[in-house]
The first five atom37 places (N, CA, C, CB, O) and aatype in JSON, in Angstrom:
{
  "aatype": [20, 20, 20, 20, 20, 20, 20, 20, 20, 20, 20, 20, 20, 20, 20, 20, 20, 20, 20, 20, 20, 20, 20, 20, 20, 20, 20, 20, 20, 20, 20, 20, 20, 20, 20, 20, 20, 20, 20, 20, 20, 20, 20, 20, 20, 20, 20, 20, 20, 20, 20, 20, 20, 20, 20, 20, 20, 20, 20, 20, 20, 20, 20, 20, 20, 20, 20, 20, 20, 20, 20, 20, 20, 20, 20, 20, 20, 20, 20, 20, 20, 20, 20, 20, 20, 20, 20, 20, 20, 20, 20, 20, 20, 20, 20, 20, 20, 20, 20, 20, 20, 20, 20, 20, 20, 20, 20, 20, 20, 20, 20, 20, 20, 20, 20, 20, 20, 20, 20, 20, 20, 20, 20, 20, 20, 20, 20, 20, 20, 20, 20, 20, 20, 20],
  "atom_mask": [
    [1, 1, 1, 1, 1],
    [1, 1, 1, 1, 1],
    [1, 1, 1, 1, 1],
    [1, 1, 1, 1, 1],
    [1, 1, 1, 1, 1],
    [1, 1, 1, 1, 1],
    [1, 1, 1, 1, 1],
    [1, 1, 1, 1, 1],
    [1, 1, 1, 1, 1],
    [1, 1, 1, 1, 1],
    [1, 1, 1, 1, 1],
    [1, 1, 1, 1, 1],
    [1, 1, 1, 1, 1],
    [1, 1, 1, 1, 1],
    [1, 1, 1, 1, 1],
    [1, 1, 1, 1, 1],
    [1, 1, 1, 1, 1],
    [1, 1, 1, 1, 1],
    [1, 1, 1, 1, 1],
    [1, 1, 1, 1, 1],
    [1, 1, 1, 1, 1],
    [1, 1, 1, 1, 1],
    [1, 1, 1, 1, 1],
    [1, 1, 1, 1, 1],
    [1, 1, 1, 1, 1],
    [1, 1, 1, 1, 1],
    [1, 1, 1, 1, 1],
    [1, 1, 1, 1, 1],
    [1, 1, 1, 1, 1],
    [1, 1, 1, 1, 1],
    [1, 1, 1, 1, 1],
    [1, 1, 1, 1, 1],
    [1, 1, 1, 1, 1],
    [1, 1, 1, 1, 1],
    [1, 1, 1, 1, 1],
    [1, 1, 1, 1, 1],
    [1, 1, 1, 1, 1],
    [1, 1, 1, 1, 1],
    [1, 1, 1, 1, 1],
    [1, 1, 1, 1, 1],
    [1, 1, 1, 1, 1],
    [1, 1, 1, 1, 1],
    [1, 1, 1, 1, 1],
    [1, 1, 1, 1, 1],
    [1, 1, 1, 1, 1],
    [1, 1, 1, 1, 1],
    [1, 1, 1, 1, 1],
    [1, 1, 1, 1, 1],
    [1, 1, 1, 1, 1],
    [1, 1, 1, 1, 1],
    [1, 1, 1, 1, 1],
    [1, 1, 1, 1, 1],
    [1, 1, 1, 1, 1],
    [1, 1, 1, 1, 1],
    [1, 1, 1, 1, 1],
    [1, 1, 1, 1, 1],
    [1, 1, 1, 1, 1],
    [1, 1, 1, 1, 1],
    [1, 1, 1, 1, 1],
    [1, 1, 1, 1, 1],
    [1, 1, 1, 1, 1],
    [1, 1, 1, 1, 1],
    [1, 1, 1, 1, 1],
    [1, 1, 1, 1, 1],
    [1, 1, 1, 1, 1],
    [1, 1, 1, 1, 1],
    [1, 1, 1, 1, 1],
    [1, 1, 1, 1, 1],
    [1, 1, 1, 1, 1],
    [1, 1, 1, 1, 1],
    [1, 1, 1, 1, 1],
    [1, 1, 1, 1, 1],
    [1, 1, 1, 1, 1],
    [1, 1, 1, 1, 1],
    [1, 1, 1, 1, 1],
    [1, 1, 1, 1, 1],
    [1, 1, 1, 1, 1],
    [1, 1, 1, 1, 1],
    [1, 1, 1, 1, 1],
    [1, 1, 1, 1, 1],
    [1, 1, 1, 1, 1],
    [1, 1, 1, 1, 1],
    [1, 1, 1, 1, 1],
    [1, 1, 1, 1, 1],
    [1, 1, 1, 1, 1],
    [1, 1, 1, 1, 1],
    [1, 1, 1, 1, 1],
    [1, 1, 1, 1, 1],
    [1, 1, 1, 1, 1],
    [1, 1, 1, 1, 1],
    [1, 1, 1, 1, 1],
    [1, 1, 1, 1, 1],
    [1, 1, 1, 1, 1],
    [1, 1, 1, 1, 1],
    [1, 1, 1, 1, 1],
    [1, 1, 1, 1, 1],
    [1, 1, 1, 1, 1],
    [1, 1, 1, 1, 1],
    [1, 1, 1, 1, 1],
    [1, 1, 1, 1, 1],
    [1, 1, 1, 1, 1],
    [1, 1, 1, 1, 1],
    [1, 1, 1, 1, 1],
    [1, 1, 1, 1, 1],
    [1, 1, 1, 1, 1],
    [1, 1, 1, 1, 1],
    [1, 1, 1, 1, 1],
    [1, 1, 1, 1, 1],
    [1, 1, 1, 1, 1],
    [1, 1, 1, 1, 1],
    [1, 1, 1, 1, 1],
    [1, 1, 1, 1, 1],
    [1, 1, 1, 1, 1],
    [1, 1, 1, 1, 1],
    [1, 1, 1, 1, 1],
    [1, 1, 1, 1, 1],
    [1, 1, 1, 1, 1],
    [1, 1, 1, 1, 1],
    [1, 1, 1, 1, 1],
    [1, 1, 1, 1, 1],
    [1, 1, 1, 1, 1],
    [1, 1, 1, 1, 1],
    [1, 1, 1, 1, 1],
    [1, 1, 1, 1, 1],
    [1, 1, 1, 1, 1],
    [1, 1, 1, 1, 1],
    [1, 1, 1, 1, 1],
    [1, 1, 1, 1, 1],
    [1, 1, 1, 1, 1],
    [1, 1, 1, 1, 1],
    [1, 1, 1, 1, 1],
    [1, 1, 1, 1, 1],
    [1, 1, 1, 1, 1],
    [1, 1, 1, 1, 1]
  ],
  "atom_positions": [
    [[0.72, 25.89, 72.49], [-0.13, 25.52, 73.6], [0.69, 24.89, 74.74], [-1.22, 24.55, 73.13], [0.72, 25.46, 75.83]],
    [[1.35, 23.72, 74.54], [2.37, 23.08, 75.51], [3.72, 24.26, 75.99], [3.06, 21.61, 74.61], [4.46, 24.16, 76.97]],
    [[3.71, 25.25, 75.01], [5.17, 26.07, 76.13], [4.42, 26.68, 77.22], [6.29, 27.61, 75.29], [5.01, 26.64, 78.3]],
    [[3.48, 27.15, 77.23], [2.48, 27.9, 77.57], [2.69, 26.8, 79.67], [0.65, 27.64, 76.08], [2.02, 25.79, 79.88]],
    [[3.68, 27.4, 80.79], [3.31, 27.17, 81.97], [1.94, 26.24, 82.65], [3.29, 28.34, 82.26], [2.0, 25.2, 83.3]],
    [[0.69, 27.04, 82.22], [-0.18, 27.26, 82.47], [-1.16, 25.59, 82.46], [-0.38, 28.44, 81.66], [-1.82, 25.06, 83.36]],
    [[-0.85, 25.15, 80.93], [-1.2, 24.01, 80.23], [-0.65, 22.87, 81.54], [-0.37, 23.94, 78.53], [-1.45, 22.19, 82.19]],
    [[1.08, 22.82, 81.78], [1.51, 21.56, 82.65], [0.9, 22.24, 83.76], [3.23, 21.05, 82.83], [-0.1, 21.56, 83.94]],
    [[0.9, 22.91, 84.38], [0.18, 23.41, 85.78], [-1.58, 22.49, 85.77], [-0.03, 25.63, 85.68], [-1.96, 21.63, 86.56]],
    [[-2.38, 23.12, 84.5], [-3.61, 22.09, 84.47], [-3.56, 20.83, 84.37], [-4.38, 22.27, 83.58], [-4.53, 20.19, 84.79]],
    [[-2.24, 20.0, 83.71], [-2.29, 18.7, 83.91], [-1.58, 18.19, 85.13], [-1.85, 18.1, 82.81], [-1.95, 17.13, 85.62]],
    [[-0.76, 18.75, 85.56], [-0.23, 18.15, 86.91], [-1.39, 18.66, 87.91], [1.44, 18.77, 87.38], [-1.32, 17.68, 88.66]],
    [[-1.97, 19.11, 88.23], [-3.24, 19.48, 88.96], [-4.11, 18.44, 89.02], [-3.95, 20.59, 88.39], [-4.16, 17.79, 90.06]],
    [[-5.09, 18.04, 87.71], [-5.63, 16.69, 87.28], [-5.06, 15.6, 87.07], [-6.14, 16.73, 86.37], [-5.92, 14.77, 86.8]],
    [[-3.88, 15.11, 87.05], [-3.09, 13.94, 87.76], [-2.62, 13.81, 88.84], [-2.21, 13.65, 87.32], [-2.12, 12.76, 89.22]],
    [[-2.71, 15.11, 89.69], [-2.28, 14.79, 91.41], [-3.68, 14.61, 91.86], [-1.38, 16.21, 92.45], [-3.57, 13.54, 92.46]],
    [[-4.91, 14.95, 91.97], [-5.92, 14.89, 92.11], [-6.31, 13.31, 91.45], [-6.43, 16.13, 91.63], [-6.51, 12.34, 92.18]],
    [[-6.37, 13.29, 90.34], [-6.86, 12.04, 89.94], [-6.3, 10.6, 90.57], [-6.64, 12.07, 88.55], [-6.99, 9.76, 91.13]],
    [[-4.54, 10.52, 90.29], [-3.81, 9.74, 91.27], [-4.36, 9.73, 92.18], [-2.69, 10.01, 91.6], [-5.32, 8.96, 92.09]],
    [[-4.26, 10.4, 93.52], [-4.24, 10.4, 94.82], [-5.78, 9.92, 94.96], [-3.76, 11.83, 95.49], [-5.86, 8.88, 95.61]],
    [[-7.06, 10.46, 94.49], [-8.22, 9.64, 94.61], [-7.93, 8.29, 94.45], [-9.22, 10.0, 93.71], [-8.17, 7.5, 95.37]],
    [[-7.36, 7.85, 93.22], [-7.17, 6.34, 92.48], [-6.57, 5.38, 93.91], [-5.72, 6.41, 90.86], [-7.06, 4.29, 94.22]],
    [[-5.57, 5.96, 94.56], [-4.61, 5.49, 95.45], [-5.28, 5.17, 96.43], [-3.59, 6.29, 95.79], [-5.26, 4.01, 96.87]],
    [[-6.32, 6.51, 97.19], [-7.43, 6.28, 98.11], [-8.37, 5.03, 97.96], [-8.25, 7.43, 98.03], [-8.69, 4.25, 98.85]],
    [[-8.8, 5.01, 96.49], [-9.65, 4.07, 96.3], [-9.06, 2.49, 96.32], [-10.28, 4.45, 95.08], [-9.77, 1.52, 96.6]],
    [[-7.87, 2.43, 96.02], [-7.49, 1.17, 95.87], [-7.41, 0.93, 96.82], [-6.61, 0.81, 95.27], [-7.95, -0.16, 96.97]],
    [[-6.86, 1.44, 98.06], [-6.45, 0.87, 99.71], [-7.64, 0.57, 100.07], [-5.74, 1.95, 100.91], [-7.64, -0.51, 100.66]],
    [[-8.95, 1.16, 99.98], [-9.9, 0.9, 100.77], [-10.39, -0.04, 99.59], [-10.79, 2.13, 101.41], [-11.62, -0.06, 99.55]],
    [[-9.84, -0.77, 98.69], [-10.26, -2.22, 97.91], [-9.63, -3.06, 98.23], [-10.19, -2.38, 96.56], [-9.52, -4.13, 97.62]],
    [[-9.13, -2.77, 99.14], [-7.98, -3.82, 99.59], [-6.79, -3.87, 98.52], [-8.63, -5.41, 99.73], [-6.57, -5.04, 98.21]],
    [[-6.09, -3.13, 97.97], [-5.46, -3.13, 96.53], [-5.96, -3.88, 95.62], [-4.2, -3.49, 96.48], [-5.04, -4.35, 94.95]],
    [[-6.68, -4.12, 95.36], [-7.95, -5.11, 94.05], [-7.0, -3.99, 92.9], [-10.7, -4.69, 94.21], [-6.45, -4.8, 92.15]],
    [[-6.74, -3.09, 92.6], [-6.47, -2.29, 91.06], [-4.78, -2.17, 91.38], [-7.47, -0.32, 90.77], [-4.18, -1.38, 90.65]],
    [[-3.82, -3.04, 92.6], [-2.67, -2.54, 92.49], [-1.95, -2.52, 91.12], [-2.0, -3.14, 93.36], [-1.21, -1.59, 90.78]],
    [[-2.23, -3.68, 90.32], [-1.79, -3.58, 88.66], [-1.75, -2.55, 87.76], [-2.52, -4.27, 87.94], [-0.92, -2.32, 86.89]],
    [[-3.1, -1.72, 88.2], [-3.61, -0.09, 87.48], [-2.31, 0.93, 87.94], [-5.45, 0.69, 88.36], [-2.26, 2.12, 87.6]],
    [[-1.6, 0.46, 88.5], [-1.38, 1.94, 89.51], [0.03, 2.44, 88.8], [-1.1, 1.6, 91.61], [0.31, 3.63, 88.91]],
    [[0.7, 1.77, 88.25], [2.13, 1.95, 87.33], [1.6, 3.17, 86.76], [2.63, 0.64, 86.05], [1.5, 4.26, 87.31]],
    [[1.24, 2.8, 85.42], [1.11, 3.21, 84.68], [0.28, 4.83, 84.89], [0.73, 2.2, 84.07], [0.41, 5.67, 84.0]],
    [[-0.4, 5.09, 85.9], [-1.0, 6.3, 86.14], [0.12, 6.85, 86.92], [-2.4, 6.26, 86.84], [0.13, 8.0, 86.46]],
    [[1.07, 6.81, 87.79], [2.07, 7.07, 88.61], [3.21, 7.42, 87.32], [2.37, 5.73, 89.73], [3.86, 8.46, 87.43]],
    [[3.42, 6.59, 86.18], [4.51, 6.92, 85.47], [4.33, 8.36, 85.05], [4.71, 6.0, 84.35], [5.16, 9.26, 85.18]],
    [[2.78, 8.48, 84.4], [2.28, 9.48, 83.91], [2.23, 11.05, 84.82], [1.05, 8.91, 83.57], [2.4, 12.16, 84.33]],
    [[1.98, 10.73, 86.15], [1.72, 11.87, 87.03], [3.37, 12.4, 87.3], [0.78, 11.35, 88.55], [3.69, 13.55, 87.58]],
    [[4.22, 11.32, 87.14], [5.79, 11.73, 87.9], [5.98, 12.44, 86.26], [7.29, 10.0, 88.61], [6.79, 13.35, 86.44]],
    [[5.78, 12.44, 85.47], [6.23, 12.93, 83.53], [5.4, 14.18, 84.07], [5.36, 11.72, 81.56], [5.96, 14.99, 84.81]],
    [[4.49, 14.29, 83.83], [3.94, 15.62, 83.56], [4.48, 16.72, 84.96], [2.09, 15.42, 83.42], [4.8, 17.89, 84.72]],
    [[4.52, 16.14, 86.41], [4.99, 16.75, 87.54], [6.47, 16.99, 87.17], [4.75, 15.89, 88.84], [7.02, 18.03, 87.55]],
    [[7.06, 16.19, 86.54], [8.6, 16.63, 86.04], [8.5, 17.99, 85.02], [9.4, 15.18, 85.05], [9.12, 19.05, 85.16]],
    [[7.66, 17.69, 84.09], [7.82, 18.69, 82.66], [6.85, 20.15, 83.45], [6.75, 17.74, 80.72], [7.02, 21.36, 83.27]],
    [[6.14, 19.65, 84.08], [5.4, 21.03, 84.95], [6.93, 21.88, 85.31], [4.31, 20.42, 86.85], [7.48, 22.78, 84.66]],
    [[7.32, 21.23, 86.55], [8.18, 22.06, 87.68], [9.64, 22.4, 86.85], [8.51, 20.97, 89.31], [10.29, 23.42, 87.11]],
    [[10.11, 21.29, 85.69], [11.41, 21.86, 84.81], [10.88, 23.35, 84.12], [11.9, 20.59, 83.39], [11.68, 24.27, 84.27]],
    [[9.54, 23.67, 83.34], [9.16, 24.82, 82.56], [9.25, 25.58, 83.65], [7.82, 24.86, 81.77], [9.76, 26.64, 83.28]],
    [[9.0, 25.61, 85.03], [8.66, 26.75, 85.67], [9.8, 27.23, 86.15], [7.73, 26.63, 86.63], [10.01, 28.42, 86.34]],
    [[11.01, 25.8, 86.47], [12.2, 26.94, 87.09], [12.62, 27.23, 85.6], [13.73, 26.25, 88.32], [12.78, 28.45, 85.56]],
    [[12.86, 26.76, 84.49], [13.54, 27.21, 83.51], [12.94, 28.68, 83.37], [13.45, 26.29, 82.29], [13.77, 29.59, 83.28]],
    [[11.42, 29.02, 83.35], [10.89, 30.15, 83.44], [11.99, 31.0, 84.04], [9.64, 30.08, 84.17], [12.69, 31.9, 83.56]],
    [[11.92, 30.37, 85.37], [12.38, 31.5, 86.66], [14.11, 31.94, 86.6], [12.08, 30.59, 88.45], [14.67, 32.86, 87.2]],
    [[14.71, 30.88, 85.64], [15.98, 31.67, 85.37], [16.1, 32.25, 84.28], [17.06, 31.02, 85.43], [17.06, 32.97, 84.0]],
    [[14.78, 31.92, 83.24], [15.26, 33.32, 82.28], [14.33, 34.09, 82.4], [15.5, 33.21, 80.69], [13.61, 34.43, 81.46]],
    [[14.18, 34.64, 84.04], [13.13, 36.03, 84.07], [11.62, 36.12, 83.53], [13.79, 37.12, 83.21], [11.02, 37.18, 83.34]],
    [[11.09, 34.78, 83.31], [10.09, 34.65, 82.67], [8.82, 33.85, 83.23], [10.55, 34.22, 81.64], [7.87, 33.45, 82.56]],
    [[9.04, 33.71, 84.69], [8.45, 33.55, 86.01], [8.02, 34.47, 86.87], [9.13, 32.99, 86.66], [8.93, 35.17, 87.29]],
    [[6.87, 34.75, 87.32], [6.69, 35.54, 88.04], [5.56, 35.47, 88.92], [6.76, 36.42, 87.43], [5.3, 36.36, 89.73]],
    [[4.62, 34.01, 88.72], [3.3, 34.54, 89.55], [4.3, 33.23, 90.73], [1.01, 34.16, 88.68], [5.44, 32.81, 90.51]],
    [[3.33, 32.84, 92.0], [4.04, 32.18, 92.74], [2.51, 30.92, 93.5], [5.01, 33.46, 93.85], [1.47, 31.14, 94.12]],
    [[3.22, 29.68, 92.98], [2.47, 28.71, 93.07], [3.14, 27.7, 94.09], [2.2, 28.22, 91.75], [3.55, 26.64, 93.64]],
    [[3.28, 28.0, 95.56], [4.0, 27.03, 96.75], [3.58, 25.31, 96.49], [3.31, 27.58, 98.53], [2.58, 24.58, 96.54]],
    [[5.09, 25.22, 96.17], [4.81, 23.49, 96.19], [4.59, 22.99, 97.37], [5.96, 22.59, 95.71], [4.09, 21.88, 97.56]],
    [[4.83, 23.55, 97.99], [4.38, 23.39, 99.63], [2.78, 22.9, 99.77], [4.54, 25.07, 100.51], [2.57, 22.06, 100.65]],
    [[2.06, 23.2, 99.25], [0.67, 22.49, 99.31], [0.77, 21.84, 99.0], [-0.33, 22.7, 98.93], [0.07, 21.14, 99.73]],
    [[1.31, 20.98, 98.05], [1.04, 20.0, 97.53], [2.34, 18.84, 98.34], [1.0, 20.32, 95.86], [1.78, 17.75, 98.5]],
    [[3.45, 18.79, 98.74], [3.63, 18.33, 99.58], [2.97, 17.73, 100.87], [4.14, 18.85, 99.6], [3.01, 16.59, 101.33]],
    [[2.28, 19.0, 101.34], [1.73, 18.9, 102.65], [0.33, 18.1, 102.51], [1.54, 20.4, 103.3], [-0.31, 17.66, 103.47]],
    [[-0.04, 17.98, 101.15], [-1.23, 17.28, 101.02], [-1.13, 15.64, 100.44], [-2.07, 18.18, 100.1], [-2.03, 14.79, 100.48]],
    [[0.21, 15.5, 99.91], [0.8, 14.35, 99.52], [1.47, 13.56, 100.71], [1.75, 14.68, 98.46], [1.84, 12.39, 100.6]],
    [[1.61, 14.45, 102.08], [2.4, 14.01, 103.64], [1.06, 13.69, 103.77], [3.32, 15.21, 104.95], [0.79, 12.58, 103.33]],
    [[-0.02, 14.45, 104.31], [-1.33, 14.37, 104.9], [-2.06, 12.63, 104.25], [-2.32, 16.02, 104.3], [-2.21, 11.74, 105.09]],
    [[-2.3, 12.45, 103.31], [-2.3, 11.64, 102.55], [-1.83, 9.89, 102.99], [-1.57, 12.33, 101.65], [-2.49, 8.87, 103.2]],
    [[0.08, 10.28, 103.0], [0.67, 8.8, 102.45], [0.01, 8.76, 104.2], [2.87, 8.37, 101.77], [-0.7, 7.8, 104.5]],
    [[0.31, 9.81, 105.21], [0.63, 9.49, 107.01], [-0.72, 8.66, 107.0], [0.66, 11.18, 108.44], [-0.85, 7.51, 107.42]],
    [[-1.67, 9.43, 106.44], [-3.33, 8.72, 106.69], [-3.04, 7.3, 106.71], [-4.63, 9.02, 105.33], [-2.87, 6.59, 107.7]],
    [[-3.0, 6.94, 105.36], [-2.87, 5.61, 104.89], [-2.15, 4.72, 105.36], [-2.57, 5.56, 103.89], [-2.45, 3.55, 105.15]],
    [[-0.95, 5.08, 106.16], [0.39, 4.73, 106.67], [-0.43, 4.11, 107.78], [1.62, 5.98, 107.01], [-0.45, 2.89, 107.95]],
    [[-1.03, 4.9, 108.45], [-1.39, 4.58, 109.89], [-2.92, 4.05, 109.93], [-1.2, 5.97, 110.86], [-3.51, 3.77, 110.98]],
    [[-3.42, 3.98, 108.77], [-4.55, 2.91, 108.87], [-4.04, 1.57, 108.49], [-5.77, 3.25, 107.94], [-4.54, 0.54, 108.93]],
    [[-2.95, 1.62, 107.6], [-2.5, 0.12, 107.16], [-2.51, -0.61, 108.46], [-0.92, 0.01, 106.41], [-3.22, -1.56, 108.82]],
    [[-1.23, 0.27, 109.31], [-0.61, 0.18, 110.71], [-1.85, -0.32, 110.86], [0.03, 1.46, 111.67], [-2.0, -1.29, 110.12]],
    [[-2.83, -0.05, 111.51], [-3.67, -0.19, 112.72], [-4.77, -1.17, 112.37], [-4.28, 1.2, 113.21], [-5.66, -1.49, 113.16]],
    [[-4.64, -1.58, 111.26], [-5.38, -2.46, 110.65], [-5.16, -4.4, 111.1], [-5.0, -2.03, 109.12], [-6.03, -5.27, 111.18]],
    [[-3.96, -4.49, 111.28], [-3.53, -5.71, 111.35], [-3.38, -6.27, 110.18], [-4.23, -6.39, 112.06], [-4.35, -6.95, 109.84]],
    [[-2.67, -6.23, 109.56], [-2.56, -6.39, 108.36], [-3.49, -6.46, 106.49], [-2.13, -7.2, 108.78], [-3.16, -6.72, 105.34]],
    [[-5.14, -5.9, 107.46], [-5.98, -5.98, 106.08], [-6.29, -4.38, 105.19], [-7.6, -6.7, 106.57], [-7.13, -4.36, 104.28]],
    [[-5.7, -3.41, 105.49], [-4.96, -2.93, 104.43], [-3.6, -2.65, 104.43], [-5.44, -1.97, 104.07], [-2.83, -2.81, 105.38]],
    [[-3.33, -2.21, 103.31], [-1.53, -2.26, 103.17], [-1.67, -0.95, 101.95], [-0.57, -4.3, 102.38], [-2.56, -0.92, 101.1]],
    [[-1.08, -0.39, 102.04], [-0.11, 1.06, 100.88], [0.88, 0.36, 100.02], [1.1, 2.44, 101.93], [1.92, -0.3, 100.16]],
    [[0.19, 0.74, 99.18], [0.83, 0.41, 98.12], [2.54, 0.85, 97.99], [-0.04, 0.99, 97.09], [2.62, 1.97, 98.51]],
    [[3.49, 0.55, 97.66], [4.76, 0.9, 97.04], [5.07, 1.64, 96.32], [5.19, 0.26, 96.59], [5.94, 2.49, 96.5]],
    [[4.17, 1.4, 94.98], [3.82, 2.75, 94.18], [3.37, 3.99, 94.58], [2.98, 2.55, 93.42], [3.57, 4.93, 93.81]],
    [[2.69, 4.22, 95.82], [1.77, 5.24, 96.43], [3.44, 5.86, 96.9], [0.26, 4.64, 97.85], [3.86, 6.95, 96.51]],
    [[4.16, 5.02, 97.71], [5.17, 5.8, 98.55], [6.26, 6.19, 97.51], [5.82, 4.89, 99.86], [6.53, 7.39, 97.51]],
    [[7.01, 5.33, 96.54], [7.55, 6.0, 95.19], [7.39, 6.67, 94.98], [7.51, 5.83, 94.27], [8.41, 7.36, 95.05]],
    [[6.09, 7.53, 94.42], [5.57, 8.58, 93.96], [5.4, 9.47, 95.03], [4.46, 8.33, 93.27], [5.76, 10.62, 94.78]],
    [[4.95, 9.27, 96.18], [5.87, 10.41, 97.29], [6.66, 10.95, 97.61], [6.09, 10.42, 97.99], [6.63, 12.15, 97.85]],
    [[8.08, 9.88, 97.76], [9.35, 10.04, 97.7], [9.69, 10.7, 96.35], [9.99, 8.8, 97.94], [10.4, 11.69, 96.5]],
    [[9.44, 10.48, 95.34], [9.71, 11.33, 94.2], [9.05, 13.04, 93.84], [9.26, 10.4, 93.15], [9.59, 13.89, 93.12]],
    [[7.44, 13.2, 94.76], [7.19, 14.59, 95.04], [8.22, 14.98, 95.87], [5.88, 14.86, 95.64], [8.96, 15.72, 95.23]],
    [[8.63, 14.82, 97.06], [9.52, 14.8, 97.6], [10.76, 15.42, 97.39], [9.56, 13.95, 97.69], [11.38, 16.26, 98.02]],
    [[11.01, 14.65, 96.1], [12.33, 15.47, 95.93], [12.39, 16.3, 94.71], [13.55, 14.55, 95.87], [13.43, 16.86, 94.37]],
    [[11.33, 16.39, 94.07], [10.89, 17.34, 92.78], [11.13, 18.62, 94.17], [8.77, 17.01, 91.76], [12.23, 19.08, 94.5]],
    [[10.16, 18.89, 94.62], [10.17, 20.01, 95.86], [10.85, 20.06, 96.29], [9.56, 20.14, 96.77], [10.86, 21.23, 96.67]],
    [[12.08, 19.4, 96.82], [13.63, 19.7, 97.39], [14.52, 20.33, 96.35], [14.43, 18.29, 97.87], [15.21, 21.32, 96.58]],
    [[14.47, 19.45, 94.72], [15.48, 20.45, 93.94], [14.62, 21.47, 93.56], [16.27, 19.85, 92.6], [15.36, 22.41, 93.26]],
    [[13.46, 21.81, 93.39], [12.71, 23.44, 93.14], [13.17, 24.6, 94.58], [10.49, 23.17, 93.17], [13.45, 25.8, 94.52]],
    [[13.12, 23.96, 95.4], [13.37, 24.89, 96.43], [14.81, 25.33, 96.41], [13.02, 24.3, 97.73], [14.99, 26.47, 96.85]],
    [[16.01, 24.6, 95.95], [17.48, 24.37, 96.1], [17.55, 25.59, 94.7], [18.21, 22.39, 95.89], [18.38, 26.5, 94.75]],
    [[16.77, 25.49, 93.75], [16.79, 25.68, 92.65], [16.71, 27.48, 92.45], [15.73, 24.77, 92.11], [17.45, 28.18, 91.76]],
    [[15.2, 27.98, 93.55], [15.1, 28.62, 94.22], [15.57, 29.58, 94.82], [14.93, 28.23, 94.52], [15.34, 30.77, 94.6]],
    [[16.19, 29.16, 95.53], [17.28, 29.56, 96.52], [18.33, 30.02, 95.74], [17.77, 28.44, 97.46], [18.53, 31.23, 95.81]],
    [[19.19, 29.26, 94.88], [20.05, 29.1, 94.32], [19.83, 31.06, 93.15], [19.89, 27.28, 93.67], [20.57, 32.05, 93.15]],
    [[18.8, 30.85, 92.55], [18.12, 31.81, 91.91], [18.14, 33.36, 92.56], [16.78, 31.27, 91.83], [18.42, 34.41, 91.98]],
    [[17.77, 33.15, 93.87], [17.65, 33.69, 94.34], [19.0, 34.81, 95.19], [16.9, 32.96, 94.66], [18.98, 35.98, 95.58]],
    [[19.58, 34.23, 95.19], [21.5, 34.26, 95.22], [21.79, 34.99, 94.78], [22.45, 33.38, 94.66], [22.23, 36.01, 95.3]],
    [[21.59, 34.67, 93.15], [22.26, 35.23, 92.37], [21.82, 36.29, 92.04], [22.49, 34.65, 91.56], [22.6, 37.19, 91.71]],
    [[20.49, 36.47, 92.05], [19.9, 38.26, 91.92], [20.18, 38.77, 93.37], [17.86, 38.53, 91.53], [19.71, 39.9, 93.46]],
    [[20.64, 38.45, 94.31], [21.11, 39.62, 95.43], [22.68, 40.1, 95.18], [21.02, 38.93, 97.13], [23.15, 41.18, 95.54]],
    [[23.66, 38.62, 94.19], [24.45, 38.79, 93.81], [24.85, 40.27, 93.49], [24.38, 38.04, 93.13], [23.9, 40.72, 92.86]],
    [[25.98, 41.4, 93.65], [26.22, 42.42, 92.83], [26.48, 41.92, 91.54], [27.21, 43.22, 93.29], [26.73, 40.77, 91.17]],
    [[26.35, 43.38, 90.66], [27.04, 43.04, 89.39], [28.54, 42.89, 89.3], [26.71, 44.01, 88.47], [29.19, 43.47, 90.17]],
    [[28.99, 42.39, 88.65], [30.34, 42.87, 88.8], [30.42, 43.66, 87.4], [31.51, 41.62, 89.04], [29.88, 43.21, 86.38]],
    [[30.94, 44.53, 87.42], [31.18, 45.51, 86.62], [32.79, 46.01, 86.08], [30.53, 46.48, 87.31], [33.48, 46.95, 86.48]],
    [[33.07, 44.96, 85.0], [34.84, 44.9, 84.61], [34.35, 45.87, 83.23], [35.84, 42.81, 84.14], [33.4, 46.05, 82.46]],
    [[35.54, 46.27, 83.51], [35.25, 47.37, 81.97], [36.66, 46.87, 81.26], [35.23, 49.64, 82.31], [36.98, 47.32, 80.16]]
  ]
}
């Protein structure tokens, strides 16, 4: 069940979703649950790790093939921290973003920088010729 892509794809899905509500909700509590927030963040960065490692490992042994842009989820994790960023801002100091919220950004962040490098890299090497020594 767990080699199975498909499985970390459904849980990193329902922990980026679940997080990012949790995160929403705490700012507009004024952080009242900042204590909660570890421990769901440890969990979302584990499963977002073991998601995106199965899929490039997939993709270098040929065993990848549908195409799921981390790019949404970036762009919805930017859309997100900027919101929050700039209501803290404009607030005068009565809300504030959490640390944990931007950690766990900075760490999507760069999950999606080495997948793309990773990518690329992949990608190289099948335009690569063969070399052909006899």
């Amino acid at each position: 069940m767990f080699r199975d892509e498909k499985i970390w794809k459904i849980l990193t899905n329902f922990w980026t979703y679940l997080f990012m509500v949790f995160l929403v909700f705490n700012f507009f509590q004024y952080n009242k649950y900042e204590s909660f927030i570890a421990p769901p963040s440890v969990v979302y960065v584990g499963i977002l790790g073991l998601y995106v490692s199965t899929k490039e490992f997939d993709r270098w042994y040929e065993m990848h093939s549908s195409r799921h842009p981390g790019e949404l989820f970036v762009i919805f994790w930017t859309i997100i921290i900027f919101v929050l960023m700039g209501m803290a801002f404009m607030s005068d100091g009565k809300y504030h973003l959490s640390s944990e919220a931007v950690a766990v950004y900075i760490m999507v962040l760069s999950v999606f920088a080495l997948t793309q490098k990773s990518k690329s890299l992949h990608e190289r090497k099948l335009r690569r010729p063969v070399d052909l020594k006899e």
